[in-house]
C-alpha positions as CSV (number, residue, x, y, z in Angstrom):
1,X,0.0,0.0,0.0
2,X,1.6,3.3,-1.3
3,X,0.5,6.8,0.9
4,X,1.5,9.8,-0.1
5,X,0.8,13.5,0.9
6,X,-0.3,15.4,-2.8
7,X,-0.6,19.2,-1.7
8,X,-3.8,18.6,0.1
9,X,-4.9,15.5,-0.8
10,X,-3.8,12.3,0.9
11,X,-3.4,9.6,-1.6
12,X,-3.6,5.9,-1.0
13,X,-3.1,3.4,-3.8
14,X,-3.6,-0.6,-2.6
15,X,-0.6,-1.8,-4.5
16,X,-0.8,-5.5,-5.1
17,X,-1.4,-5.4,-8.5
18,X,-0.5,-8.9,-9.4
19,X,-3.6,-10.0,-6.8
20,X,-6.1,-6.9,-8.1
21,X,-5.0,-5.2,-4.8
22,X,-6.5,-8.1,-2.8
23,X,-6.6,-7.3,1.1
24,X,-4.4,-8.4,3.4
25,X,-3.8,-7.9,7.2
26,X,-0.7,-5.5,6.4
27,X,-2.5,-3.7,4.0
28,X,-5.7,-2.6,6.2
29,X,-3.2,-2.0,9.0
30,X,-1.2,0.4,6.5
31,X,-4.6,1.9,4.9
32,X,-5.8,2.6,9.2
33,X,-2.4,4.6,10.1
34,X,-2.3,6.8,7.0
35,X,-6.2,7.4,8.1
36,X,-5.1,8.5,11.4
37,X,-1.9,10.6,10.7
38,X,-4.0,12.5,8.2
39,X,-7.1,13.3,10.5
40,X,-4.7,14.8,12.7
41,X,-2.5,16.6,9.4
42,X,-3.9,20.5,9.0
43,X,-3.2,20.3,5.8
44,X,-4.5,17.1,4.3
45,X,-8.2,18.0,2.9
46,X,-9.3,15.1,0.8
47,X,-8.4,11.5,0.9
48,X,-8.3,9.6,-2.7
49,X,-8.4,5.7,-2.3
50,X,-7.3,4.0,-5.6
51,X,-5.8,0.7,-7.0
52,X,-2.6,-0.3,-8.8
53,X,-3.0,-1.6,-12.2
54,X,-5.2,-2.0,-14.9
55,X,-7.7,-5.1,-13.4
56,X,-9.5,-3.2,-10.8
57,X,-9.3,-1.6,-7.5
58,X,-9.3,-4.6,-5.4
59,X,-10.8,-8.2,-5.8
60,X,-11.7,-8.9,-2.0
61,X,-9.7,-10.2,0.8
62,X,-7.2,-12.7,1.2
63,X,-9.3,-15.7,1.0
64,X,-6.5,-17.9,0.0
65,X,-5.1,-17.0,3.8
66,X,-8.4,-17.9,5.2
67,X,-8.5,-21.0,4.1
68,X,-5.0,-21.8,5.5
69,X,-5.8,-20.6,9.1
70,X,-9.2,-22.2,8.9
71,X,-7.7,-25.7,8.2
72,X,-5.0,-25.2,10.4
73,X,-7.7,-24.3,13.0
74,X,-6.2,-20.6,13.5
75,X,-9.6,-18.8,14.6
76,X,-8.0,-16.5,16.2
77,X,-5.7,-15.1,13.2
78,X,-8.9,-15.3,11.3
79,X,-10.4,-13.0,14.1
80,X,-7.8,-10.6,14.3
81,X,-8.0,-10.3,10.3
82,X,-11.8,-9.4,10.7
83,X,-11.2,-7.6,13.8
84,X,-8.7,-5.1,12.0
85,X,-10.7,-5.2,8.7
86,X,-14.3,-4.0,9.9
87,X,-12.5,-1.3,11.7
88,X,-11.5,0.3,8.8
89,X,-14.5,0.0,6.9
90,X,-16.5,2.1,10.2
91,X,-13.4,4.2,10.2
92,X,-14.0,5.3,7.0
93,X,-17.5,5.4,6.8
94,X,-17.5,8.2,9.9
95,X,-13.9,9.9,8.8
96,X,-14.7,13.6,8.9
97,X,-12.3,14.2,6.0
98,X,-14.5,13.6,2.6
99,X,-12.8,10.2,1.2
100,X,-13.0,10.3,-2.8
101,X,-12.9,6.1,-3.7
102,X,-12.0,5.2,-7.3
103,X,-14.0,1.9,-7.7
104,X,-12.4,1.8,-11.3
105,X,-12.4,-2.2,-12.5
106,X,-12.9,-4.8,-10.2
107,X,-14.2,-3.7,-6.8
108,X,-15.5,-7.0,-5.3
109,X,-15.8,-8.5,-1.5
110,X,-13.4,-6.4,0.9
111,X,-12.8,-3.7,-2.2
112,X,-16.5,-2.7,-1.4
113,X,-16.0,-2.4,2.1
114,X,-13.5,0.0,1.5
115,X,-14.4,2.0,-1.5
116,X,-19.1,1.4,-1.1
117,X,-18.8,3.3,2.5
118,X,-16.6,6.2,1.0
119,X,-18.4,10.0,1.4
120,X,-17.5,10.1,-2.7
121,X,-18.1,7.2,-4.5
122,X,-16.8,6.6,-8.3
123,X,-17.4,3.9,-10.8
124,X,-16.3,3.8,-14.2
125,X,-17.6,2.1,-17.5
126,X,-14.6,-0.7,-16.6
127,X,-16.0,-1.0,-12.9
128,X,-17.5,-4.5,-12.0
129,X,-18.8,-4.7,-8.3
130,X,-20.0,-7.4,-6.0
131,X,-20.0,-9.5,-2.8
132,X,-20.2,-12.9,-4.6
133,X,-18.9,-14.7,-0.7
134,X,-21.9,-17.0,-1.1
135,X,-19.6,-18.9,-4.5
136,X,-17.4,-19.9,-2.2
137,X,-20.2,-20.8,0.7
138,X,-19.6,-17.7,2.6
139,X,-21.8,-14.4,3.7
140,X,-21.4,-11.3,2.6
141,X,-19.8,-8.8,5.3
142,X,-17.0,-5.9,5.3
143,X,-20.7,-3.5,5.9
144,X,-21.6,-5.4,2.5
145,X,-25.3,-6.6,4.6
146,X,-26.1,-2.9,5.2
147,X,-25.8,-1.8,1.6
148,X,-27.7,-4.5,0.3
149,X,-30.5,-4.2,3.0
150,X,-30.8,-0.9,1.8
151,X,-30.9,-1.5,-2.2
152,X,-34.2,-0.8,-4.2
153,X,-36.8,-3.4,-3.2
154,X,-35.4,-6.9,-3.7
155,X,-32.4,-6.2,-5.3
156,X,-30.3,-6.8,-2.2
157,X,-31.4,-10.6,-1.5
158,X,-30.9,-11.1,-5.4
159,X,-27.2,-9.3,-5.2
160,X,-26.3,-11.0,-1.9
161,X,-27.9,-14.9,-2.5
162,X,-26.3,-15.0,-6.7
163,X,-23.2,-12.6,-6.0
164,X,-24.2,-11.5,-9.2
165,X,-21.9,-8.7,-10.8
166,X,-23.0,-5.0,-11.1
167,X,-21.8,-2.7,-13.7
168,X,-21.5,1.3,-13.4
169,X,-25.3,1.8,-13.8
170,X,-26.3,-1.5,-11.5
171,X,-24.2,-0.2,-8.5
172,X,-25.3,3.6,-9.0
173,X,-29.1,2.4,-8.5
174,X,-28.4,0.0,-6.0
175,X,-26.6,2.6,-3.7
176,X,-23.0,1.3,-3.8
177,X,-21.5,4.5,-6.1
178,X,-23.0,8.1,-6.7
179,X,-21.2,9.0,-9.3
180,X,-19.7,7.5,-13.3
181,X,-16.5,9.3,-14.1
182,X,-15.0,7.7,-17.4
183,X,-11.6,6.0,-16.9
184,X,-10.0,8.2,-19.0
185,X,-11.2,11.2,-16.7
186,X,-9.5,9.8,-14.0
187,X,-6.4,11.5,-14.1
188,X,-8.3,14.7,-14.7
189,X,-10.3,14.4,-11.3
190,X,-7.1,13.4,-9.2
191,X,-5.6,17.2,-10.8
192,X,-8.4,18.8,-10.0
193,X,-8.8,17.6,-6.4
194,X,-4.9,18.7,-6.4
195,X,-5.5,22.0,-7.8
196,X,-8.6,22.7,-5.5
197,X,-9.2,25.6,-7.8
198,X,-13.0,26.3,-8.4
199,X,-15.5,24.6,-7.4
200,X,-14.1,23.8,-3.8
201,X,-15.9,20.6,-2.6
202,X,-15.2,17.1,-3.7
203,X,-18.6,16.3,-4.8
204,X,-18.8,19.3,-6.4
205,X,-15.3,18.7,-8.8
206,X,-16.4,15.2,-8.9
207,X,-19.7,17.0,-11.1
208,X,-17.7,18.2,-13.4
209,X,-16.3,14.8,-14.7
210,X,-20.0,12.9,-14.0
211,X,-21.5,11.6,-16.6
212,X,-25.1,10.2,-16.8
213,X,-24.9,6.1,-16.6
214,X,-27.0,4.3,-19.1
215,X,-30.2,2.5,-17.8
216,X,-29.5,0.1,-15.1
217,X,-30.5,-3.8,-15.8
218,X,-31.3,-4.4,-12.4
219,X,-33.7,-1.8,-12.1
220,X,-35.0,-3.1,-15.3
221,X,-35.1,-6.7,-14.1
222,X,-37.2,-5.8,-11.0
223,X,-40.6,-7.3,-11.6
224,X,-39.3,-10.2,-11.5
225,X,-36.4,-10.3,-8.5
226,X,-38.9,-8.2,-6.6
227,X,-41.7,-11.0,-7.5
228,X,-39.5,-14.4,-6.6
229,X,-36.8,-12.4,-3.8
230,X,-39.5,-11.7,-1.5
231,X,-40.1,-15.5,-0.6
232,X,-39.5,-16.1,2.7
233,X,-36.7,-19.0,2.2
234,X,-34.2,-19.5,-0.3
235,X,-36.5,-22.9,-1.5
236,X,-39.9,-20.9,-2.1
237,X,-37.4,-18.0,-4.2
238,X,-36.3,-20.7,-6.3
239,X,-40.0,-22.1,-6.9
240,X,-40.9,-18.3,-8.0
241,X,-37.8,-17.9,-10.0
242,X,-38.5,-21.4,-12.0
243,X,-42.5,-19.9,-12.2
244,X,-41.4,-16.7,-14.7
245,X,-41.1,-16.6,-17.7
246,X,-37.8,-14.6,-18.2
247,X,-34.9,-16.5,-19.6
248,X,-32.9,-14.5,-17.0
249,X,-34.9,-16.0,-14.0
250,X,-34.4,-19.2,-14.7
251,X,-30.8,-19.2,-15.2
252,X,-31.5,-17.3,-11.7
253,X,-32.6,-20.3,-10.2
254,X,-30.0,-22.8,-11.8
255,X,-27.2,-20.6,-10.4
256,X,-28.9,-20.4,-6.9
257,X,-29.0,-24.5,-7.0
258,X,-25.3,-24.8,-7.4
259,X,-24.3,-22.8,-4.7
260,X,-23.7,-23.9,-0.9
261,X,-27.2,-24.1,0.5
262,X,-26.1,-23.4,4.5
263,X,-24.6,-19.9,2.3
264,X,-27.9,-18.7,0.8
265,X,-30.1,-19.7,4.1
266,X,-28.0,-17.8,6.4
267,X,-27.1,-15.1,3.3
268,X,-30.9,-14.7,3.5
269,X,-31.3,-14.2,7.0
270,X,-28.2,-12.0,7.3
271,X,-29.1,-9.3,4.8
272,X,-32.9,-9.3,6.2
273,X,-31.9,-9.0,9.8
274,X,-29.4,-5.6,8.4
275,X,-32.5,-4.1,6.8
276,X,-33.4,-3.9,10.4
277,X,-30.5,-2.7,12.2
278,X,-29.7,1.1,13.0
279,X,-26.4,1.9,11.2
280,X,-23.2,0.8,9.5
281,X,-21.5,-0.6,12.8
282,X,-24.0,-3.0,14.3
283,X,-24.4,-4.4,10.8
284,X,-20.3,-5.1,10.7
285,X,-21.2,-6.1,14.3
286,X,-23.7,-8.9,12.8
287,X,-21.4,-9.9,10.1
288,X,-18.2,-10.5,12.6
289,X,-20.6,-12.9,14.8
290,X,-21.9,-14.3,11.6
291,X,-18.1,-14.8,9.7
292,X,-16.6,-16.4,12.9
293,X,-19.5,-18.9,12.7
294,X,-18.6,-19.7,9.3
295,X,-15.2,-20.2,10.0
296,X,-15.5,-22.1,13.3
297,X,-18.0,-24.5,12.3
298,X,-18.8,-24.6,9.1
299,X,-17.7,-27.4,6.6
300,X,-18.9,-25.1,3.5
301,X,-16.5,-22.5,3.5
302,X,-13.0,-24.1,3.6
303,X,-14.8,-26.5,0.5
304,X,-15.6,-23.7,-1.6
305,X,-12.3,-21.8,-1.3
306,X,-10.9,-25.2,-1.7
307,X,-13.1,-25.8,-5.2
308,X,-13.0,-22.0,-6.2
309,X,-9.3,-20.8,-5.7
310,X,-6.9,-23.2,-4.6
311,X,-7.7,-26.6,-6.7
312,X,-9.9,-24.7,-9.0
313,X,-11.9,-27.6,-9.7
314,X,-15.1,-26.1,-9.3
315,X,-16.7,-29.2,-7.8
316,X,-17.7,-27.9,-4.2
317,X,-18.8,-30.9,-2.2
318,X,-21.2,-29.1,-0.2
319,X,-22.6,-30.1,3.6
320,X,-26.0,-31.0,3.2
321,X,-25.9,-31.3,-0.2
322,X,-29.6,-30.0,-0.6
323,X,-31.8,-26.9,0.1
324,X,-34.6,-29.2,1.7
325,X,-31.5,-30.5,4.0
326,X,-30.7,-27.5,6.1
327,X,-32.0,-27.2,9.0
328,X,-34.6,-24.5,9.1
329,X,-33.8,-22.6,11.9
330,X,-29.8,-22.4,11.1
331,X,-30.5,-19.1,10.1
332,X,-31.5,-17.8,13.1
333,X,-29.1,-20.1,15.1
334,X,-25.7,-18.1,13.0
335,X,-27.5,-14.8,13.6
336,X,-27.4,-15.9,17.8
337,X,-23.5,-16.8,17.3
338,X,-21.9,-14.6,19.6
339,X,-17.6,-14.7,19.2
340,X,-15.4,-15.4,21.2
341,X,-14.1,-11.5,21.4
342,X,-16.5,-8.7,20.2
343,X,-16.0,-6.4,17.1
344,X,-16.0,-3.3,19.3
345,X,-13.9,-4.7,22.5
């Protein structure tokens, strides 16, 4: 992770580019410190988060090093990972210096958590966003539950359950960006944000590069996520989705059938249980209790890193295999977990 001082803008760049700038315990230690000497530095204005590289501003967290302390039984290194990750993503949520993220490429997983809770947040016509954790039998956290509780109808428990990928317009109407600043524009916006000439705000010189983002799929595709995503389980959304008549809905429901079923049922509960929490911490707050569960106890996760990243054969042997196998109430019974150490302490 690079941080420089650029007359009064503070500049971070995650700089792994070889990994798409994927997170890992040095790095969010490095991104928190700069945070905090800046806060304090009279000078520094503006922060501007960006990645190294072409690919994207960051793919996610190390999941590759998850795996390794989950099979070596390593909670607590997995803790301390979380622990020091959610941190950030409150810290910058509440900085009181506007932070301008560059969500340029892929922004996926932990690259959300960083750049989605951002005062200024940018997309470009290269930007692909998600929180696809449930493809590898997983929840969706870093704050990732709050933002999707709070998408346009149904759109969250579609985004969250699939882990389906959102382009400029998708993540502008489902309130992870604000503003589309083409990539080549880039450059131009990190001068003017230099320059601080006229106008003074960051939104405001943010304006002056925005374009208008074409018409977003999702909100196109709502009659029929709204239709089959309010189901109450993950069994009934699938009857619905198999009911329409939309190519798109039943390739829906074949994706949702490959996928780790303890994932979508607790996925399902998690992102409803955020729709009705107060803010941005107590929903991290719900996703540390409901990662630690994952990694503590269940048999899905390590698999589907296993069959997604480190064998790559793409075979997850899921436990129980089946939808109608999971025990109805796990949902509620992750949601109860309670770790070890709390997020806050």
């Amino acid at each position: 992770m690079r941080a420089h001082a650029d007359s009064s803008v503070g500049h971070l760049t995650l700089d792994r580019p070889e990994a798409i700038n994927a997170l890992d315990l040095g790095m969010i230690e490095a991104l928190a410190a700069a945070l905090d000497r800046w806060e304090k530095d009279t000078d520094i204005q503006v922060i501007l988060l960006d990645g190294a590289g072409e690919r994207g501003l960051c793919a996610g967290g190390d999941v590759r090093g998850l795996h390794a302390q989950i099979v070596a039984g390593d909670a607590d290194e997995a803790a301390t990972f979380f622990h020091a990750e959610y941190a950030l993503n409150a810290r910058i949520a509440e900085y009181p210096k506007p932070i301008v993220a560059l969500a340029d490429g892929i922004t996926m997983g932990g690259g959300v958590g960083l750049a989605c809770h951002a005062a200024v947040r940018v997309v470009t016509e290269r930007s692909k966003l998600a929180m696809p954790e449930t493809r590898i039998g997983f929840t969706p956290d870093v704050g990732g539950s709050w933002l999707l509780g709070r998408a346009p109808g149904r759109v969250g428990e579609y985004l969250a359950l699939t882990g389906a990928t959102m382009d400029a317009a998708d993540a502008i109407y489902a309130g992870f960006a604000d503003h589309l600043v083409p990539s080549e524009r880039l450059g131009d916006l990190h001068d003017a944000l230099v320059t601080r000439a006229d106008p003074h705000t960051p939104t405001e010189l943010v304006l002056l590069f925005d374009e208008t983002a074409e018409p977003s799929r999702l909100e196109a595709a709502r009659p029929w996520i709204d239709d089959a995503f309010s189901a109450d389980t993950v069994v009934e959304i699938i009857a619905r989705l198999r009911e329409r008549s939309e190519p798109e809905a039943a390739a829906t429901a074949d994706t949702l059938e490959e996928l780790s079923p303890t994932g979508l049922v607790v996925t399902l509960a998690a992102v409803r249980a955020a729709r009705e929490l107060p803010d941005l911490r107590a929903a991290l707050a719900q996703e540390y209790g409901l990662v630690m569960w994952f990694a503590t106890t269940q048999p899905d996760l390590p698999e589907g890193i296993r069959a997604q990243l480190v064998d790559r054969d793409r075979t997850p042997a899921w436990t129980p295999a089946t939808l109608h196998e999971v025990d109805p109430d796990i949902g509620a019974r992750a949601l109860a977990s309670v770790p070890d150490r709390g997020l806050w302490d």
